[in-house]
PDB file of N, CA, C and O in Angstrom:
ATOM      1  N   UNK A   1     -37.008 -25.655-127.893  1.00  0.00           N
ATOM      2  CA  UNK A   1     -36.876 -27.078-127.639  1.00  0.00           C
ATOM      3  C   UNK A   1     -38.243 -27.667-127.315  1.00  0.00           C
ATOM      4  O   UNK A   1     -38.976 -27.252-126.418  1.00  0.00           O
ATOM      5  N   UNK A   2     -38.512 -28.698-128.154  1.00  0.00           N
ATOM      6  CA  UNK A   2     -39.955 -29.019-127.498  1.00  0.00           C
ATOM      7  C   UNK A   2     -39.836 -30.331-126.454  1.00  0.00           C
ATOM      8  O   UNK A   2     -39.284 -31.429-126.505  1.00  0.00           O
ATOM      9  N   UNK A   3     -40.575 -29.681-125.581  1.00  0.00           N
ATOM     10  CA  UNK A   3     -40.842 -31.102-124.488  1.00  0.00           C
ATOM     11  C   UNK A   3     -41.902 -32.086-124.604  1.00  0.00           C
ATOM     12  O   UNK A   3     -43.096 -31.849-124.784  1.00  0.00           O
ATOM     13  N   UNK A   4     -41.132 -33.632-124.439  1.00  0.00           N
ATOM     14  CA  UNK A   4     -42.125 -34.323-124.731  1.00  0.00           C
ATOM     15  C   UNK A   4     -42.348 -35.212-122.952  1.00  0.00           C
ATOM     16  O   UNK A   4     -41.539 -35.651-122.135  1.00  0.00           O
ATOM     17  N   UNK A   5     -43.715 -35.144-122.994  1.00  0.00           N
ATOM     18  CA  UNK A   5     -44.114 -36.500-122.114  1.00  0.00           C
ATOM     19  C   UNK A   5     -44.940 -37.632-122.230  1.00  0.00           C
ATOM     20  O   UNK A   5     -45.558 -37.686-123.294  1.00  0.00           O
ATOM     21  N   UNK A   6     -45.161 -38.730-121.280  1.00  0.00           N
ATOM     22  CA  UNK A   6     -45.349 -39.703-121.768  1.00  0.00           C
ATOM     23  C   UNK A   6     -46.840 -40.210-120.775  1.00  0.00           C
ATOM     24  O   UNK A   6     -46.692 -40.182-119.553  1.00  0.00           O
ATOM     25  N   UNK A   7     -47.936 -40.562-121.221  1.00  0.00           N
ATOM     26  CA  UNK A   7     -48.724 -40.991-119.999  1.00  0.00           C
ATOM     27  C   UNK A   7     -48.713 -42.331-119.859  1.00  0.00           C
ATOM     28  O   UNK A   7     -48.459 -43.223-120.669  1.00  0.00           O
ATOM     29  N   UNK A   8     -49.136 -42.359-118.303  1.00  0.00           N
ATOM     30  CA  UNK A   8     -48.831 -43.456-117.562  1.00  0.00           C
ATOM     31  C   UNK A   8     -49.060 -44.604-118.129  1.00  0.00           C
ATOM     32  O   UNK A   8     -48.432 -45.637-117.898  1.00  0.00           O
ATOM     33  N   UNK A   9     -49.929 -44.484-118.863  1.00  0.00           N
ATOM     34  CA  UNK A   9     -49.810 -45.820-119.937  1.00  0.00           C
ATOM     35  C   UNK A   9     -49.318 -46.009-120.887  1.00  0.00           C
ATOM     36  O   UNK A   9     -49.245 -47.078-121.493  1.00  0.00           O
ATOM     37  N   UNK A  10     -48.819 -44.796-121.227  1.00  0.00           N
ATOM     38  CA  UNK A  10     -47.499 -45.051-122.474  1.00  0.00           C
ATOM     39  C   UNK A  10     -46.464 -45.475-121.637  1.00  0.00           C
ATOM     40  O   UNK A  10     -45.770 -46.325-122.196  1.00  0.00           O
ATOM     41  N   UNK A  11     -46.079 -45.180-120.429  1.00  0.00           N
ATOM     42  CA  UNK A  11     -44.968 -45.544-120.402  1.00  0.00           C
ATOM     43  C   UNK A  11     -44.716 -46.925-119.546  1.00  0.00           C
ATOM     44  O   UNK A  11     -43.540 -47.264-119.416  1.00  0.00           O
ATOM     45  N   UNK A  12     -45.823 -47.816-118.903  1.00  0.00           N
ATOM     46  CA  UNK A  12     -46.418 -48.711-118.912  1.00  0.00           C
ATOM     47  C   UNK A  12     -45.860 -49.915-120.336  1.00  0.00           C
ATOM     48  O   UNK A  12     -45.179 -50.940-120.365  1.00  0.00           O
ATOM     49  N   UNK A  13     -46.579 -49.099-121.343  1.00  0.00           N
ATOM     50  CA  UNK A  13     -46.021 -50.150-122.584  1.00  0.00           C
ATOM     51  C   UNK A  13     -44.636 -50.090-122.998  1.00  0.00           C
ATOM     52  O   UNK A  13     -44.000 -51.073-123.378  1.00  0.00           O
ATOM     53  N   UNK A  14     -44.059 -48.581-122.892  1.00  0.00           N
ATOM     54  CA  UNK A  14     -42.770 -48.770-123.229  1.00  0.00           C
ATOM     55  C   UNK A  14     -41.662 -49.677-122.324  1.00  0.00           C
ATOM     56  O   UNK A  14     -40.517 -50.006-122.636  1.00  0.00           O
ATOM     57  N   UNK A  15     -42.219 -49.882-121.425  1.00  0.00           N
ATOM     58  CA  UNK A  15     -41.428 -50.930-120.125  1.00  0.00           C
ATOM     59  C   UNK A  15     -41.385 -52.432-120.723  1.00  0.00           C
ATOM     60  O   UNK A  15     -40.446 -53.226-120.783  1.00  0.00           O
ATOM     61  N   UNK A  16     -42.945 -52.563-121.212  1.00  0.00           N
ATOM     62  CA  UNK A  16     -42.814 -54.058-122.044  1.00  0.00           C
ATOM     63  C   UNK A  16     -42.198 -54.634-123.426  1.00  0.00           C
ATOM     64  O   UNK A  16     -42.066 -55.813-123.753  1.00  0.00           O
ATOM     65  N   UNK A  17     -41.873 -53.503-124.118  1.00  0.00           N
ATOM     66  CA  UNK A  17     -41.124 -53.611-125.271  1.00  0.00           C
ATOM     67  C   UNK A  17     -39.844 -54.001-125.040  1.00  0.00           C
ATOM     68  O   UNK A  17     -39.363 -54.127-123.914  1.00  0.00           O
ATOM     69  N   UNK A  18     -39.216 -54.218-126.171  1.00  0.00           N
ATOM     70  CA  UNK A  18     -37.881 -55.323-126.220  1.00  0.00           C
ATOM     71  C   UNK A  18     -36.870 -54.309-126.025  1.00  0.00           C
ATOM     72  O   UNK A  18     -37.131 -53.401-126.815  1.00  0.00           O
ATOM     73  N   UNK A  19     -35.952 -54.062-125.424  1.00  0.00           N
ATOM     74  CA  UNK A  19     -34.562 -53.307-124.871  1.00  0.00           C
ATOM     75  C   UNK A  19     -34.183 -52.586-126.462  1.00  0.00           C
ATOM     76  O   UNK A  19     -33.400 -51.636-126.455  1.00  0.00           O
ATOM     77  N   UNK A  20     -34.776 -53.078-127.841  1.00  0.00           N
ATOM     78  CA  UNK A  20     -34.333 -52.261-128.800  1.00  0.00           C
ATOM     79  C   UNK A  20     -34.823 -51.134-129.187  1.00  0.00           C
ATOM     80  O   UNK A  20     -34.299 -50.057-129.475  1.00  0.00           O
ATOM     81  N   UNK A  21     -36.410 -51.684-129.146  1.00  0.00           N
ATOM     82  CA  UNK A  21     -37.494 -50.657-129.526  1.00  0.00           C
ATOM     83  C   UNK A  21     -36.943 -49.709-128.274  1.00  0.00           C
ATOM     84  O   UNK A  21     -36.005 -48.989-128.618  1.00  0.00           O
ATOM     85  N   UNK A  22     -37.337 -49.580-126.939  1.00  0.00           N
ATOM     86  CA  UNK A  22     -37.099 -49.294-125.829  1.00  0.00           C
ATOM     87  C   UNK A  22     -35.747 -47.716-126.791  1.00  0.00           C
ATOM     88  O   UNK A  22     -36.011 -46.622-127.290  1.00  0.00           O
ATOM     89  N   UNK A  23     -34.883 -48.219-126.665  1.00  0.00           N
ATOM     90  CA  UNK A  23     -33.502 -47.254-127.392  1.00  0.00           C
ATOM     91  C   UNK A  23     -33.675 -46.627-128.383  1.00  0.00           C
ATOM     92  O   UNK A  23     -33.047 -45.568-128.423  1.00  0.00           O
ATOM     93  N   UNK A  24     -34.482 -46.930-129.486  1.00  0.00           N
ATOM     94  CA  UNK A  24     -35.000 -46.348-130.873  1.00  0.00           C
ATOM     95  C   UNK A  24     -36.011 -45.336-130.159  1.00  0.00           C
ATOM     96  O   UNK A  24     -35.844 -44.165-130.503  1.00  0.00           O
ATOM     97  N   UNK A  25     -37.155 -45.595-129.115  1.00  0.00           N
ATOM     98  CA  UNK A  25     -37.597 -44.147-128.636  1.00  0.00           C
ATOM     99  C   UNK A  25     -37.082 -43.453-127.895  1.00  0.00           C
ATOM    100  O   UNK A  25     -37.684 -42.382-127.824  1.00  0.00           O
ATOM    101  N   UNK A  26     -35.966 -43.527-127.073  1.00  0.00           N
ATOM    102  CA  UNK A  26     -35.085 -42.770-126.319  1.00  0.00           C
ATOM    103  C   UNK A  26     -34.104 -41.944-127.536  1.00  0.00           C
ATOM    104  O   UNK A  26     -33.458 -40.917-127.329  1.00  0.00           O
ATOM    105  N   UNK A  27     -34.181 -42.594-128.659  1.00  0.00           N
ATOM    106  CA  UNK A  27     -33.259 -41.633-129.910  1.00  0.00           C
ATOM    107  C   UNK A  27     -34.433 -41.075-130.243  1.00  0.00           C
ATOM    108  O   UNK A  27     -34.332 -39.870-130.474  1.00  0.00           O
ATOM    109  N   UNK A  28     -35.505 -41.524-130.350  1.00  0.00           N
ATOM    110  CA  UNK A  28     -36.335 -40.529-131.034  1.00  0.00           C
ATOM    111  C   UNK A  28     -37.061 -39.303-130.027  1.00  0.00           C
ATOM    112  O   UNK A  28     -37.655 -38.314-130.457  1.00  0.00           O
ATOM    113  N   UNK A  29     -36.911 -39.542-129.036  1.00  0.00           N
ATOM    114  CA  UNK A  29     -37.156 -38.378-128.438  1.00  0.00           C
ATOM    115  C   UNK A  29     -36.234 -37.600-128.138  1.00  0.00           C
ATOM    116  O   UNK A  29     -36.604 -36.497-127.734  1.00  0.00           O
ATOM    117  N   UNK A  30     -34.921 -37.825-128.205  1.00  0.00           N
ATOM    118  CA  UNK A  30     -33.469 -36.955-128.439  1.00  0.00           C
ATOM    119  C   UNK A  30     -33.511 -36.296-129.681  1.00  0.00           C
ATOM    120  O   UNK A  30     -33.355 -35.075-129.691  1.00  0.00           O
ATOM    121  N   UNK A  31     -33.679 -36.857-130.637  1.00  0.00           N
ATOM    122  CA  UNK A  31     -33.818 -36.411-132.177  1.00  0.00           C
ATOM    123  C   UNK A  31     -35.258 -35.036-131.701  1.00  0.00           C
ATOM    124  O   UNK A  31     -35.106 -33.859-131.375  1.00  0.00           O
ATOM    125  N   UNK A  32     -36.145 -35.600-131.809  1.00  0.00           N
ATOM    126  CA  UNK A  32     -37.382 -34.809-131.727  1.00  0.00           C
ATOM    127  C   UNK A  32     -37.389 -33.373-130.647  1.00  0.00           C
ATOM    128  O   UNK A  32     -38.112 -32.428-130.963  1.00  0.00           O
ATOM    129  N   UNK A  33     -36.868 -33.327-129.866  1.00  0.00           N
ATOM    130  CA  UNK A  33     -36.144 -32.312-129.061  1.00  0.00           C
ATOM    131  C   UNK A  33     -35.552 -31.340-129.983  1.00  0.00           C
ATOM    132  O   UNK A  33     -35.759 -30.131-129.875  1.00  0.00           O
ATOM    133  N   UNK A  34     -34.914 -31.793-130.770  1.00  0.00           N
ATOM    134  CA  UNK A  34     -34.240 -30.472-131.090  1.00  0.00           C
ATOM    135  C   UNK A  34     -34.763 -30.019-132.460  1.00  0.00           C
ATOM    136  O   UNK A  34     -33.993 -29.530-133.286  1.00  0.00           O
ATOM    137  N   UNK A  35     -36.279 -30.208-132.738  1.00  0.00           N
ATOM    138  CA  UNK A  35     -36.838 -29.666-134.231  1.00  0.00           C
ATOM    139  C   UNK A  35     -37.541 -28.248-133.185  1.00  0.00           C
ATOM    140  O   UNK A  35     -37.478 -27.939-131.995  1.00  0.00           O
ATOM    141  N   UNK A  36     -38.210 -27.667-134.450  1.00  0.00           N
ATOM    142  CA  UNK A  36     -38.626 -26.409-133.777  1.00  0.00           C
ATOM    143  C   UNK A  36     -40.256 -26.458-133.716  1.00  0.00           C
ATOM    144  O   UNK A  36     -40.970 -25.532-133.333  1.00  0.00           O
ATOM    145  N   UNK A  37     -40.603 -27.477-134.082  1.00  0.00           N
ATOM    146  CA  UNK A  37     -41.868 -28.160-134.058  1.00  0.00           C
ATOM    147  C   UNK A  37     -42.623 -29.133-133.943  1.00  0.00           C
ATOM    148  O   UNK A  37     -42.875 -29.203-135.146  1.00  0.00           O
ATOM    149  N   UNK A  38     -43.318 -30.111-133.426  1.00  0.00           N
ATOM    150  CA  UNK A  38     -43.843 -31.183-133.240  1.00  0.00           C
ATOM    151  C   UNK A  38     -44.283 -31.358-134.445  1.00  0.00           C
ATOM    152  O   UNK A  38     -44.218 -32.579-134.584  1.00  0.00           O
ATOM    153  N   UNK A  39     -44.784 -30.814-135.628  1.00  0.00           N
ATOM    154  CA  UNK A  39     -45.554 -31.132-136.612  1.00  0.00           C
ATOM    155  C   UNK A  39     -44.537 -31.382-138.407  1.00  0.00           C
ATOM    156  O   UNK A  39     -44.902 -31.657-139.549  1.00  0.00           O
ATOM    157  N   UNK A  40     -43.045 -31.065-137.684  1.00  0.00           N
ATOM    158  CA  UNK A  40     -42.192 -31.188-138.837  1.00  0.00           C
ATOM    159  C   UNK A  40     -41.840 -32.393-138.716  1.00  0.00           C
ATOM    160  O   UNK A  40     -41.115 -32.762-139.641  1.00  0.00           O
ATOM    161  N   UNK A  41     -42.159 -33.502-137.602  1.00  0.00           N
ATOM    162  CA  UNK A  41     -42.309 -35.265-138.252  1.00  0.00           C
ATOM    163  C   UNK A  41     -43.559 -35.526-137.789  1.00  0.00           C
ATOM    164  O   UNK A  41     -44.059 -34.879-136.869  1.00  0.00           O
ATOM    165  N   UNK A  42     -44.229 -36.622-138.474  1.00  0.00           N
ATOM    166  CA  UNK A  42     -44.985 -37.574-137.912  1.00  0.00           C
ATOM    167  C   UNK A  42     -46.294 -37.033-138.960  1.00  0.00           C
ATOM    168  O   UNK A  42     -46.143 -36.236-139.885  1.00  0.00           O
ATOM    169  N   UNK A  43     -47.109 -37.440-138.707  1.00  0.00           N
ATOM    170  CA  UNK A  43     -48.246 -37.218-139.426  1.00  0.00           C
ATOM    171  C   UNK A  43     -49.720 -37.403-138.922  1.00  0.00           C
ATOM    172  O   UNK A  43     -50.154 -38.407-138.357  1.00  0.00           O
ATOM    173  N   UNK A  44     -50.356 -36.352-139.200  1.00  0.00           N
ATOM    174  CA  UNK A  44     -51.733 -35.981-138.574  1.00  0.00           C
ATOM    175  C   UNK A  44     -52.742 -37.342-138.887  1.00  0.00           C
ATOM    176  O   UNK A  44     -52.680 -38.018-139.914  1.00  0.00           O
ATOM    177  N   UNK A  45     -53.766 -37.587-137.641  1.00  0.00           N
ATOM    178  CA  UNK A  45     -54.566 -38.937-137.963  1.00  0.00           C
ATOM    179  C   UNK A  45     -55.877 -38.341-138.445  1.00  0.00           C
ATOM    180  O   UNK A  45     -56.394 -37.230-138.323  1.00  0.00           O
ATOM    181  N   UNK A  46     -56.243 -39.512-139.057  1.00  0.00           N
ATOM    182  CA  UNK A  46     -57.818 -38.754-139.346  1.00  0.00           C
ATOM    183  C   UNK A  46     -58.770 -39.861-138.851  1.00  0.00           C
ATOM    184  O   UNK A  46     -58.280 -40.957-138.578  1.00  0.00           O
ATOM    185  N   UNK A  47     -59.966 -39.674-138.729  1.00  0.00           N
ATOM    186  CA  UNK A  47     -61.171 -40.761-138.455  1.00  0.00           C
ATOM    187  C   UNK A  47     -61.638 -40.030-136.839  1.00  0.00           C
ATOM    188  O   UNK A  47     -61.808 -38.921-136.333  1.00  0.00           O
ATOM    189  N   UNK A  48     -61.686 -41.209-136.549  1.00  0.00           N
ATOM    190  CA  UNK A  48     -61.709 -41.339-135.106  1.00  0.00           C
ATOM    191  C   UNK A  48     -60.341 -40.915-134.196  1.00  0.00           C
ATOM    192  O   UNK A  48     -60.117 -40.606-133.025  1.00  0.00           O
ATOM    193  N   UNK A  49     -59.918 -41.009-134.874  1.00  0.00           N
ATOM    194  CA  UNK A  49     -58.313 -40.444-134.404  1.00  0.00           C
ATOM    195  C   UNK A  49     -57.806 -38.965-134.496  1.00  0.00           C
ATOM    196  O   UNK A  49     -56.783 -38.548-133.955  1.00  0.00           O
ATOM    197  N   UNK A  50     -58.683 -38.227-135.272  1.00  0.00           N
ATOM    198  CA  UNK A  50     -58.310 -36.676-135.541  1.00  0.00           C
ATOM    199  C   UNK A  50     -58.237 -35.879-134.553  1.00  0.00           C
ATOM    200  O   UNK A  50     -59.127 -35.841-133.703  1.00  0.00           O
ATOM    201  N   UNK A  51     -57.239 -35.168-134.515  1.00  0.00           N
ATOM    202  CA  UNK A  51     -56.843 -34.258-133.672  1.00  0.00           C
ATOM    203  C   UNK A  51     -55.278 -35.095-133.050  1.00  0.00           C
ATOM    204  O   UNK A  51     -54.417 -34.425-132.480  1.00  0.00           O
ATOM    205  N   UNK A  52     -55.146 -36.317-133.230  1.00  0.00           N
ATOM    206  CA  UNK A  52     -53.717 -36.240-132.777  1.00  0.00           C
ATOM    207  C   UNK A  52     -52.948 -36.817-133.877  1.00  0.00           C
ATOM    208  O   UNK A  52     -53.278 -36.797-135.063  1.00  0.00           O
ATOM    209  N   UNK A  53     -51.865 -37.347-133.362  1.00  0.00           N
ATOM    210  CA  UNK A  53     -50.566 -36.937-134.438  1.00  0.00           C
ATOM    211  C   UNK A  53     -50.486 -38.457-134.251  1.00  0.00           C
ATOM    212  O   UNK A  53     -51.404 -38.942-133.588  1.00  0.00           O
ATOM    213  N   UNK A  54     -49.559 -39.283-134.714  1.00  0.00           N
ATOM    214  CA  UNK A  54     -48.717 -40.742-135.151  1.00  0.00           C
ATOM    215  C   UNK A  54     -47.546 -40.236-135.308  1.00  0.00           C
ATOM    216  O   UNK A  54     -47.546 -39.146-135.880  1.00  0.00           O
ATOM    217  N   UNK A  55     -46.143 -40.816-134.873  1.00  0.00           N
ATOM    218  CA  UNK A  55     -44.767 -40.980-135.350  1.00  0.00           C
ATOM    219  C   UNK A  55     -43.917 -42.507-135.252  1.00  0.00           C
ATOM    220  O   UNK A  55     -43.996 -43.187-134.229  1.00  0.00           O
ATOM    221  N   UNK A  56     -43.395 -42.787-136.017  1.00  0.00           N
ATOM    222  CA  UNK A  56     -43.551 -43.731-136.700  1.00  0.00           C
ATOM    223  C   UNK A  56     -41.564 -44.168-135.704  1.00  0.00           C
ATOM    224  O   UNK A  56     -40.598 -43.479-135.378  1.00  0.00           O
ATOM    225  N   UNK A  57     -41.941 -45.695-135.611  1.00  0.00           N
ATOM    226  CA  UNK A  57     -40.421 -46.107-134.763  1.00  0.00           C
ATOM    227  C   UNK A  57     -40.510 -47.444-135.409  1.00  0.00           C
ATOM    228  O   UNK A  57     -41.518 -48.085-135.110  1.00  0.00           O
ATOM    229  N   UNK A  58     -39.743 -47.952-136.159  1.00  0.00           N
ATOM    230  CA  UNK A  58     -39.673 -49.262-137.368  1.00  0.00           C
ATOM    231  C   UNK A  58     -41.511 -49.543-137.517  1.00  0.00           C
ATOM    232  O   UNK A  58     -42.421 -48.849-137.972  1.00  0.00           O
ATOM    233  N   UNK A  59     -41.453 -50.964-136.858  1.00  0.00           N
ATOM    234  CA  UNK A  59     -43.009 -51.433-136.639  1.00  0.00           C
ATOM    235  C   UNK A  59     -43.699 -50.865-136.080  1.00  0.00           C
ATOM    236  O   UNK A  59     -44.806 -50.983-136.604  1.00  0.00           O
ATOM    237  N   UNK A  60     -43.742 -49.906-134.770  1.00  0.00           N
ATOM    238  CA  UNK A  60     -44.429 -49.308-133.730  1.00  0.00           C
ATOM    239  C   UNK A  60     -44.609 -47.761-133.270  1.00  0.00           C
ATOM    240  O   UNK A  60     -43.768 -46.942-132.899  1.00  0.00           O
ATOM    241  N   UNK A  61     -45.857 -47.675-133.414  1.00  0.00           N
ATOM    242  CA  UNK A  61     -46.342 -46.284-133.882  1.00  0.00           C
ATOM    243  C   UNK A  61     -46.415 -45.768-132.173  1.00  0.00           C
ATOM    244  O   UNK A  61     -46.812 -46.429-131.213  1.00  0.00           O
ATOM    245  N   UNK A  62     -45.941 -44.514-132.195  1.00  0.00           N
ATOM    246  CA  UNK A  62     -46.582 -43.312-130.782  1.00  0.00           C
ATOM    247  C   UNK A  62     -47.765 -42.595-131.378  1.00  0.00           C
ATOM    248  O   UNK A  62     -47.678 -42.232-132.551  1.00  0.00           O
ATOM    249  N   UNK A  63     -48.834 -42.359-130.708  1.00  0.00           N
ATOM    250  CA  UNK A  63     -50.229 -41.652-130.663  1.00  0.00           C
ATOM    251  C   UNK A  63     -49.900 -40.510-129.707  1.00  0.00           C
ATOM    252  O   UNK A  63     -49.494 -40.446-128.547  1.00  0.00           O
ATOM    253  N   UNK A  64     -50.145 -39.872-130.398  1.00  0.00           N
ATOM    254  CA  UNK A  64     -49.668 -38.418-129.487  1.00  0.00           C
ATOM    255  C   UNK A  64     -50.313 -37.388-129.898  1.00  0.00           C
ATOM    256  O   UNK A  64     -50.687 -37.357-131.070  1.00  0.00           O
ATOM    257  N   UNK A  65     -50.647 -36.062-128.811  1.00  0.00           N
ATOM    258  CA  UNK A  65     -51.194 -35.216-128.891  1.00  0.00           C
ATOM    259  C   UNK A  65     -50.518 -33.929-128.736  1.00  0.00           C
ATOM    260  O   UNK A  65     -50.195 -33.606-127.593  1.00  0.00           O
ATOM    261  N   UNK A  66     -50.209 -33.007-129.883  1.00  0.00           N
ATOM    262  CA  UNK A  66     -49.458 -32.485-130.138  1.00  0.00           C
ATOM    263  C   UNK A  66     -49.942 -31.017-129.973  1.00  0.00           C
ATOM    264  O   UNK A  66     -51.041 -30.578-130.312  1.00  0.00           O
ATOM    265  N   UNK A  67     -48.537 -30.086-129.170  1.00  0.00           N
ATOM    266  CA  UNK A  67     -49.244 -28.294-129.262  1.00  0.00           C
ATOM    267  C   UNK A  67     -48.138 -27.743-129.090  1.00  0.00           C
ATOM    268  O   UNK A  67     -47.209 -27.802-128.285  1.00  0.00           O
ATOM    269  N   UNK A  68     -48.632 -26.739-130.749  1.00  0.00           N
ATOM    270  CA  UNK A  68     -47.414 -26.166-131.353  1.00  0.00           C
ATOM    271  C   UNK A  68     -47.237 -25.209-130.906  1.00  0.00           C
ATOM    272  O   UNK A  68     -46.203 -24.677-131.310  1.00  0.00           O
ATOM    273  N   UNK A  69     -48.022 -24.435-129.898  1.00  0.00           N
ATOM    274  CA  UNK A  69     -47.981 -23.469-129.371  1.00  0.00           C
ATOM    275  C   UNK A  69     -46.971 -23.527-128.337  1.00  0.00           C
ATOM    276  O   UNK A  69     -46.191 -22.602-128.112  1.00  0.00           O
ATOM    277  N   UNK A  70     -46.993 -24.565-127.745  1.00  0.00           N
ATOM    278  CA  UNK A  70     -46.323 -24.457-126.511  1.00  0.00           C
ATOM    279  C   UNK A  70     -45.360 -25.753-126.648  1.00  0.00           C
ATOM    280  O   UNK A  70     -44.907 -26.523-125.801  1.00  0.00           O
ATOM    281  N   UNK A  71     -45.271 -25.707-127.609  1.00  0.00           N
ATOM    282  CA  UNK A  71     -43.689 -27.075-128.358  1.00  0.00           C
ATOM    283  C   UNK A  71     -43.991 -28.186-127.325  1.00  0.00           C
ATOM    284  O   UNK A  71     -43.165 -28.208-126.412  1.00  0.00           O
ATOM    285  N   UNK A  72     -44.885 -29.034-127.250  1.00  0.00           N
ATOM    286  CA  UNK A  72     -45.514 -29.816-125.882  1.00  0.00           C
ATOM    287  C   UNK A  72     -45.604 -30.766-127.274  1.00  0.00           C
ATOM    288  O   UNK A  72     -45.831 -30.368-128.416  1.00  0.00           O
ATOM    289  N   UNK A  73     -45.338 -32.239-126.788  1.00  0.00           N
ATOM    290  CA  UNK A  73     -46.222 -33.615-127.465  1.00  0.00           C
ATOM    291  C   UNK A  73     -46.437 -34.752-125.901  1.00  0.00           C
ATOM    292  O   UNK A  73     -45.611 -35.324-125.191  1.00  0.00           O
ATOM    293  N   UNK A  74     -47.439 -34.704-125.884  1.00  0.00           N
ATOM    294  CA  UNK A  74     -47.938 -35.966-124.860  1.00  0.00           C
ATOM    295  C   UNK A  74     -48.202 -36.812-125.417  1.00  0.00           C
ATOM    296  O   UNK A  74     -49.190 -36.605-126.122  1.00  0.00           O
ATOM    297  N   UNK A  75     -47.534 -38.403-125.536  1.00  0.00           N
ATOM    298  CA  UNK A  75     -47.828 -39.572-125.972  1.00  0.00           C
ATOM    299  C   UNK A  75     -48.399 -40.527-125.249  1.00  0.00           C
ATOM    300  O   UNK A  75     -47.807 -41.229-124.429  1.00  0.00           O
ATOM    301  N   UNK A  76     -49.706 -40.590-125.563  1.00  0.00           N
ATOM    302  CA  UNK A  76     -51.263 -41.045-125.481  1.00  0.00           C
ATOM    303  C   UNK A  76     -51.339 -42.903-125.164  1.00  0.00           C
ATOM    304  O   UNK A  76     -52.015 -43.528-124.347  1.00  0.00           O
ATOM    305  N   UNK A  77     -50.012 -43.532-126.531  1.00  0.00           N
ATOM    306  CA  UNK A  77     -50.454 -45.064-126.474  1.00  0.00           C
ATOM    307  C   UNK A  77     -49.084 -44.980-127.246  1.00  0.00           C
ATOM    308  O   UNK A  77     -48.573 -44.038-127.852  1.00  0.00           O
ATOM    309  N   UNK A  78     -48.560 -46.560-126.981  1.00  0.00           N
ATOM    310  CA  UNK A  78     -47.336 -46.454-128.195  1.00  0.00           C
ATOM    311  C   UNK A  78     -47.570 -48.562-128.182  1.00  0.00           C
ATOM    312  O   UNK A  78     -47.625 -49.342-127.231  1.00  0.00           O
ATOM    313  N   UNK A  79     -47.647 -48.792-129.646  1.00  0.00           N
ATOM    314  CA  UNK A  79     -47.952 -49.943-129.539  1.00  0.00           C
ATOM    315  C   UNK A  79     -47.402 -50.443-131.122  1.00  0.00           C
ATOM    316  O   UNK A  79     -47.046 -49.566-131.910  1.00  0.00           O
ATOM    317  N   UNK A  80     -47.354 -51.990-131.553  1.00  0.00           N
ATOM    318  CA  UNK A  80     -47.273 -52.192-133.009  1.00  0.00           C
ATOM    319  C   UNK A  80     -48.056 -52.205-133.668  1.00  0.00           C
ATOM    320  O   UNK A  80     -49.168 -52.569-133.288  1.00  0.00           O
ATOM    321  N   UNK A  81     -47.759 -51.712-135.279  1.00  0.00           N
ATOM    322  CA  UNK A  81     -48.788 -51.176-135.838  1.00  0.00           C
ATOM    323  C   UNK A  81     -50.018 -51.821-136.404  1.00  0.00           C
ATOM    324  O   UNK A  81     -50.905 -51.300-137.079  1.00  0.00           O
ATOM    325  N   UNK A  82     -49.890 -53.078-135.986  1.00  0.00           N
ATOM    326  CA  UNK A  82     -51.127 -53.783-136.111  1.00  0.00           C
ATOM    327  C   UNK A  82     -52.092 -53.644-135.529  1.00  0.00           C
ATOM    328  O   UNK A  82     -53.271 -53.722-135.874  1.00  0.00           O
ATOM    329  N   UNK A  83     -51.517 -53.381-134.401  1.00  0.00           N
ATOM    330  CA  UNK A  83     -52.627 -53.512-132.773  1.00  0.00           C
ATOM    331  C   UNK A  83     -53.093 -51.603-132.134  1.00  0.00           C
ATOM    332  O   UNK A  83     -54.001 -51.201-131.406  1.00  0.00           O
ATOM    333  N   UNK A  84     -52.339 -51.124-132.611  1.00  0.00           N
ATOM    334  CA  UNK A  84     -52.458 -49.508-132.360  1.00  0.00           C
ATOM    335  C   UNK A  84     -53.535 -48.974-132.742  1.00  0.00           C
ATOM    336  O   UNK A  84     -54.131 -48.432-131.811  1.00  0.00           O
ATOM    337  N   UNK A  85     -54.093 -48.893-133.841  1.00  0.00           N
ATOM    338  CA  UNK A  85     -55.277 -48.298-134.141  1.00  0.00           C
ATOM    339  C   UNK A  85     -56.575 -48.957-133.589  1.00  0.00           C
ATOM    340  O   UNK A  85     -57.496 -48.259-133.164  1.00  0.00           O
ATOM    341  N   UNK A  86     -56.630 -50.349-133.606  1.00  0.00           N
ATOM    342  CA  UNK A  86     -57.718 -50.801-133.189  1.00  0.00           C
ATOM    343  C   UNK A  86     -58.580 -50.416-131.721  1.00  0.00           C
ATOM    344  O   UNK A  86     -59.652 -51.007-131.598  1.00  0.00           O
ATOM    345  N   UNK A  87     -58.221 -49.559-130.717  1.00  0.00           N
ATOM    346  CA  UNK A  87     -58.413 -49.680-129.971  1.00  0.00           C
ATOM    347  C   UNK A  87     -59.315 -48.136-129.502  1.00  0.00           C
ATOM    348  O   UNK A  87     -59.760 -48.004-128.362  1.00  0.00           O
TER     349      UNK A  87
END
């Protein structure tokens, strides 16, 4: 089972999101729990961003740092996908 957590500023933003988004990541971290890997969704970043992962929730992306070793994802920033990368 992999465990996911959230840092204080992810979860900071997830407080300000709309009660829907809010439920779509509470399914997606129910869903994501029960794969046998962090790396069988979402997709690796590259640039300035390499080394962590993106998973994708309608408009609004999680930045997360992912270890397959120890079935662990810590999510870094979670924002819409306009405004997510820029920063």
């Amino acid at each position: 089972m992999i465990e996911i957590n959230f840092t204080y500023k992810a979860a900071k933003q997830i407080k300000k999101l709309d009660k829907e988004i809010q439920k779509q990541i509470k399914k997606w971290k129910e869903e994501m729990q029960s794969l046998e890997s962090p790396s069988q969704r979402g997709k690796a970043l590259k640039g300035n961003l390499k080394g962590l992962w993106r998973y994708r929730i309608n408009d609004y992306r999680l930045i997360c740092l992912n270890d397959n070793e120890k079935l662990t994802i810590l999510c870094l920033e979670i924002g819409h996908r306009k405004d997510i990368y820029k920063q």
